[in-house]
C-alpha positions in Angstrom: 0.0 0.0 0.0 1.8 3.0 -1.2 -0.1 5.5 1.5 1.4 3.7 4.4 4.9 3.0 2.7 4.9 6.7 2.5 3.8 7.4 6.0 6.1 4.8 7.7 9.2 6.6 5.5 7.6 10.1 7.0 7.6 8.5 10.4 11.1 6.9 10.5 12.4 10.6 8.9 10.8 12.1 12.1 12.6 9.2 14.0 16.0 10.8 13.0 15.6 14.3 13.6 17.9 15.3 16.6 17.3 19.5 16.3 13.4 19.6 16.1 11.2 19.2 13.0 13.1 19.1 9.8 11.3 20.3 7.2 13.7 19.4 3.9 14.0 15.8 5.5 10.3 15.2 6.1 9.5 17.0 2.7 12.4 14.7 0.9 10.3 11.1 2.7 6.6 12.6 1.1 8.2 12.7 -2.2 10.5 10.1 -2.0 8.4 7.8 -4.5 6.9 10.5 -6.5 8.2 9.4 -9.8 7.3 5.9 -9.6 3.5 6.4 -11.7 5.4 7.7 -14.4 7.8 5.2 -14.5 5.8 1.7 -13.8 6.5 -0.9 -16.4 5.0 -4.0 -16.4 7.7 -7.0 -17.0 6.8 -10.6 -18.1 6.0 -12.7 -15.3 4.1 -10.7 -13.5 7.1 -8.3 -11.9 6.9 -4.6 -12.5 9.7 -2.2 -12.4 9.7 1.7 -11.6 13.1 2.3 -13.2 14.8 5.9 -13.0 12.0 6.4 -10.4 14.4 8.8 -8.5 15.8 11.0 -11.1 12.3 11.3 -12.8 11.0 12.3 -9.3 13.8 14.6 -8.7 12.6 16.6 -11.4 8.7 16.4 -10.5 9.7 17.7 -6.8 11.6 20.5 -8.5 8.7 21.6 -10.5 5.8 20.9 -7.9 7.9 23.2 -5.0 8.7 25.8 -7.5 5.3 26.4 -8.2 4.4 26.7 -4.4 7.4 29.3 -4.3 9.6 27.2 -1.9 13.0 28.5 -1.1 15.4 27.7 -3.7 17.6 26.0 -1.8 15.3 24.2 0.0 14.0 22.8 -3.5 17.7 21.7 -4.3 18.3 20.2 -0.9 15.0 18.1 -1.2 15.2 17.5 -4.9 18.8 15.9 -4.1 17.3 13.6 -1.4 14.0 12.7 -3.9 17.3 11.9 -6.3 19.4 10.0 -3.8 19.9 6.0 -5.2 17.4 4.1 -2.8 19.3 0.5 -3.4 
């Protein structure tokens, strides 16, 4: 279930905060998986694979917090997490 994937990632960001609420972190675990509608393939045998999830997502998160008028550095540092090889 891809809600609660994403909220256990939210939850285990909050788990390693050590200042107080971070916002790129938590903003970097809701968008982690962003790219992975756009980049679903469906292989033989039933598997399917979501590949350059990250670096496809990288660039949604870019455009989505630009358009809400986030900081620009803030949209790097998150767009760098979103980007960050998950294997």
């Amino acid at each position: 279930d891809v809600y609660e994937h994403t909220l256990t990632v939210v939850e285990q960001a909050i788990d390693l905060e050590q200042d107080g609420p971070d916002l790129t972190l938590r903003l970097a675990a809701l968008l982690h998986d962003i790219g992975k509608p756009a980049t679903r393939r469906f292989e033989e045998g039933g598997g399917v694979s979501f590949h350059h999830h990250e670096m496809v997502g990288a660039r949604m998160t870019r455009k989505r917090m630009k358009a809400l008028r986030y900081p620009k550095d803030l949209v790097a540092d998150v767009s760098a997490l979103v980007d960050y090889p998950q294997d």
